[in-house]
C-alpha positions as CSV (number, residue, x, y, z in Angstrom):
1,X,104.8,104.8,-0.3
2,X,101.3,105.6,1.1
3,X,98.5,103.0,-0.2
4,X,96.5,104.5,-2.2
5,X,92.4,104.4,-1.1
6,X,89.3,105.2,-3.6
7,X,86.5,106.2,-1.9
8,X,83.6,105.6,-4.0
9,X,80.6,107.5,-2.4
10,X,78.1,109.6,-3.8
11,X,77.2,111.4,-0.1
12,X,79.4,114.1,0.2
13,X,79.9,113.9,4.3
14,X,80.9,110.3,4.3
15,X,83.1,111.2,1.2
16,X,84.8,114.1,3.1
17,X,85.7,112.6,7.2
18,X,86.8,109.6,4.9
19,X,89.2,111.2,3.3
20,X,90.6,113.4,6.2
21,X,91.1,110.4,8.2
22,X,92.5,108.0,5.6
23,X,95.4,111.0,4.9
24,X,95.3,111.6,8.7
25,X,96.1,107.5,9.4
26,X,99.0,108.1,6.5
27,X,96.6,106.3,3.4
28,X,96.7,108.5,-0.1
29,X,92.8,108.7,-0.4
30,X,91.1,110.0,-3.7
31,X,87.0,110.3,-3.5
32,X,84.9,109.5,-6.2
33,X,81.1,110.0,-6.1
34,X,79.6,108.0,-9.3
35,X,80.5,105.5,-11.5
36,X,82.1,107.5,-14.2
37,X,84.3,109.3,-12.1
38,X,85.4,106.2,-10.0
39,X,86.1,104.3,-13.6
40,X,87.9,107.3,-14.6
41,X,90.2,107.2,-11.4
42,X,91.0,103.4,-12.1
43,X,92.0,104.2,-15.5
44,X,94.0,107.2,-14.4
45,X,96.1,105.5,-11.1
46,X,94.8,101.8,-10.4
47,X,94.4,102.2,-6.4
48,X,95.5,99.6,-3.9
49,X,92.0,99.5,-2.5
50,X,88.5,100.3,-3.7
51,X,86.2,101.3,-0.9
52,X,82.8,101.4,-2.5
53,X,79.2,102.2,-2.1
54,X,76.8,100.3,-4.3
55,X,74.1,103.1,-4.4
56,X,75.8,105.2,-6.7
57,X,73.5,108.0,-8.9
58,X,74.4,106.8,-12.1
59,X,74.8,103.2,-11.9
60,X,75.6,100.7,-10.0
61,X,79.1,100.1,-7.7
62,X,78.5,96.3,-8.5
63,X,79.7,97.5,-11.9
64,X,82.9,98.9,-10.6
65,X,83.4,95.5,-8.2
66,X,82.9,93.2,-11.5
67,X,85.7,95.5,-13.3
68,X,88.4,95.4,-10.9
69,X,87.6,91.5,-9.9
70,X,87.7,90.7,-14.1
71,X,91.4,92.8,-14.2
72,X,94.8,91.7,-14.0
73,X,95.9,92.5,-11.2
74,X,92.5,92.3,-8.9
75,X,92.2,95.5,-7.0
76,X,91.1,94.3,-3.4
77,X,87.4,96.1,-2.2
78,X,85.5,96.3,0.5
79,X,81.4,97.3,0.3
80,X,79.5,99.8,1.9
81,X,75.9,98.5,2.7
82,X,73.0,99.8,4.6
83,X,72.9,98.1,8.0
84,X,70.7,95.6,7.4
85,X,70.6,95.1,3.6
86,X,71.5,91.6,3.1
87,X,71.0,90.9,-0.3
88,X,73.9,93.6,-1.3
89,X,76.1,92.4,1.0
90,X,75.7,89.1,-0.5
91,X,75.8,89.9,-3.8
92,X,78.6,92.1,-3.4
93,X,80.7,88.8,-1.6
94,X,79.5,86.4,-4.1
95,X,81.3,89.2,-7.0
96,X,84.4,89.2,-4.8
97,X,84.1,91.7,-2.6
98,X,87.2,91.1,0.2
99,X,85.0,92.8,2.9
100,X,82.0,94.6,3.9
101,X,81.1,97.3,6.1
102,X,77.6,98.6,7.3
103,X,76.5,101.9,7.5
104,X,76.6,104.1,9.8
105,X,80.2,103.3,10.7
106,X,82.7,105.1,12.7
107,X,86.2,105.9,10.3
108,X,88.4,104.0,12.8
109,X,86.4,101.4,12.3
110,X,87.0,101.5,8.5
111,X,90.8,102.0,9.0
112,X,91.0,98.7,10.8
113,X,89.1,96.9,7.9
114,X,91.2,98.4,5.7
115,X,94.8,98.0,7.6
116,X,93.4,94.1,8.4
117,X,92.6,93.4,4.7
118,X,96.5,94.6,3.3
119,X,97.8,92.4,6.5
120,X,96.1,89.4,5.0
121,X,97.1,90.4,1.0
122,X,100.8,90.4,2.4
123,X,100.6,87.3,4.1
124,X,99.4,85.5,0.8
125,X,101.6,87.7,-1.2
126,X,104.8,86.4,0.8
127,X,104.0,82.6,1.0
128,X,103.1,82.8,-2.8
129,X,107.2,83.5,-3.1
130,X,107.9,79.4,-2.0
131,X,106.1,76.4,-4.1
132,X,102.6,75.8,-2.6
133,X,100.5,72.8,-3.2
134,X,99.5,71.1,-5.9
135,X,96.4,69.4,-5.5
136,X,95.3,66.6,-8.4
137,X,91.4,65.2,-7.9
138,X,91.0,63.3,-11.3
139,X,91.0,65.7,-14.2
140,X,91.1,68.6,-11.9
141,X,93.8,70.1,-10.9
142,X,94.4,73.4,-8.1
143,X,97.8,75.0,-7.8
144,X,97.4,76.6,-4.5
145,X,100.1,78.9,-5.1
146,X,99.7,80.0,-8.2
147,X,95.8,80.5,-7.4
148,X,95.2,78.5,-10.6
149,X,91.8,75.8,-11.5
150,X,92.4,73.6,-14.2
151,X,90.0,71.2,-15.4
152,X,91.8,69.0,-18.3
153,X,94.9,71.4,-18.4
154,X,92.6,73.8,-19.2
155,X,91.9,76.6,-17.0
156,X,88.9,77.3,-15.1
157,X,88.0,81.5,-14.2
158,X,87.3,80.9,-10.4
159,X,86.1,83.9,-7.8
160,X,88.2,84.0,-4.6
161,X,86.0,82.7,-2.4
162,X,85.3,79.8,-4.9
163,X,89.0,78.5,-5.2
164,X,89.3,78.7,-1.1
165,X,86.0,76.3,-1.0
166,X,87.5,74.3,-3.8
167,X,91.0,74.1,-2.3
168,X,89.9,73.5,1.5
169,X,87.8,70.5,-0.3
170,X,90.6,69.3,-2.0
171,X,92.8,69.0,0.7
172,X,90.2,66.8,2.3
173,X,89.6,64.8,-0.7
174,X,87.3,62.1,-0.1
175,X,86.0,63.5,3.2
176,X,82.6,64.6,4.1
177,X,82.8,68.6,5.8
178,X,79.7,69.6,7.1
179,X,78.9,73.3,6.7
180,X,79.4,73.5,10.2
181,X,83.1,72.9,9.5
182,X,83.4,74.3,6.6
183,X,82.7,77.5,7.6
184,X,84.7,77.1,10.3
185,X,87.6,76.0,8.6
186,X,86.5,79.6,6.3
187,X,86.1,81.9,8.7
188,X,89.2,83.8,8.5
189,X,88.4,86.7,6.7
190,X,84.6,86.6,6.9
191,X,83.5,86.2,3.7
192,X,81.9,83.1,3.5
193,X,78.5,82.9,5.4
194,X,75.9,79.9,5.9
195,X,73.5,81.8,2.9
196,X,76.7,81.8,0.3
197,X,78.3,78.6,0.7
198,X,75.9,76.7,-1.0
199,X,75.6,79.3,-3.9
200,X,79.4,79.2,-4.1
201,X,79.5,75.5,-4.5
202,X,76.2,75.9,-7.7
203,X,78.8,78.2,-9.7
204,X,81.7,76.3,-9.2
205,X,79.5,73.0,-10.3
206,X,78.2,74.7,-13.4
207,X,82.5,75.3,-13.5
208,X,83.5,72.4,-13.5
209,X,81.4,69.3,-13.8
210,X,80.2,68.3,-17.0
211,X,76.8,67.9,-15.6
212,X,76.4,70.1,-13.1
213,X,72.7,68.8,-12.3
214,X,74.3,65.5,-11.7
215,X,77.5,66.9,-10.0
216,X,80.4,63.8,-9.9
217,X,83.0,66.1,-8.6
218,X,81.2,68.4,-6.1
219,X,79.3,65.9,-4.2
220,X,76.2,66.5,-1.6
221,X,76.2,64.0,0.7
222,X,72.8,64.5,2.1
223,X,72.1,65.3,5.6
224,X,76.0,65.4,6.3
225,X,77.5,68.1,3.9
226,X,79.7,68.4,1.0
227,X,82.8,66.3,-0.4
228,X,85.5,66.5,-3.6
229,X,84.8,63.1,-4.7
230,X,88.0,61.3,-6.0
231,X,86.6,58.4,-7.1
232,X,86.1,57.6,-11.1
């Protein structure tokens, strides 16, 4: 069955070649061109993928990306920005955006993006069929498999790119990782940049230690980088 694509964008154009060659590169497309509609498409059919604009005329599409990120199951999205506007791109990542794109773009370009991004949800989505790790760091606890935080038993709401800093930390419990290396070590998908990580690891402190201006868990080790502490 074709994967379905919602083109949120509120310029008619961009709306139209994306459509013709989405259907073209055998994708289902459906365009949307404000909030309302694009919420009214999601209620209607759930897509596979959101492709979404944030300058939409009657709202925000960060709306849209904090709906389908707060649903069961996540509906996978990449951004449209402006090339050159930063601070949507980063906002849009740190609300769980999978991907971004600039404008202008070509629609070949956007068919890659979008063919790389359901390579890399099948991947997880097979090796999430076998028992993954389990990691333990004190009272915290991240089932790698099961893409679960808990935080004495009790589970802890994490965004995507949050729980892949928190596991790559846990596996390396008690090790220093410089930002250096932990981008690095993140760079797979692209959605983790020098200006986010450190953002990332404020809301996962406010997450998860019980005094997140003196962090126990989520330690900075000055001048060297960051480190899951697993000492008492």
């Amino acid at each position: 069955m074709a994967k379905r694509v919602l083109v949120v964008d509120d310029e008619p154009e961009i709306g139209e070649i994306l459509e013709g060659y989405l259907r073209s590169e055998s994708f289902d497309p459906v365009v949307a061109t404000t909030v309302a509609a694009a919420s009214a498409e999601i209620d209607r059919r759930p897509p596979d993928l959101i492709l979404l604009d944030l300058g939409l005329p009657d709202g925000s599409g960060l709306d849209i990306l904090r709906r389908v990120n707060e649903g069961r199951p996540r509906i996978p999205a990449i951004v449209l920005t402006t090339r050159g506007d930063e601070i949507d791109r980063i906002v849009g990542l740190e609300l769980g955006a999978d991907d971004y794109i600039a404008k202008p773009f070509s629609p070949r370009e956007v068919v890659a993006r979008i063919r790389a991004l359901f390579r890399r949800i099948e991947a997880v989505s097979g090796s999430d069929q076998t028992p993954g790790k389990v990691y333990r760091v004190r009272d915290l606890e991240i089932n790698e498999a099961a893409h679960e935080v808990r935080l004495n038993g009790s589970p802890i709401a994490v965004r995507p790119a949050e729980f892949r800093i928190l596991t790559l930390l846990a596996r390396h419990a008690g090790q220093v990782l410089s930002r250096a290396q932990m981008l690095d070590l993140l760079h797979d998908d692209g959605s983790i940049f020098e200006r986010t990580l450190d953002r990332h690891i404020n809301h996962l402190r406010h997450k998860i230690e019980p005094d997140p201006a003196k962090p126990s868990y989520l330690v900075t080790v000055y001048g060297v980088g960051y480190k899951l502490d697993p000492t008492p």
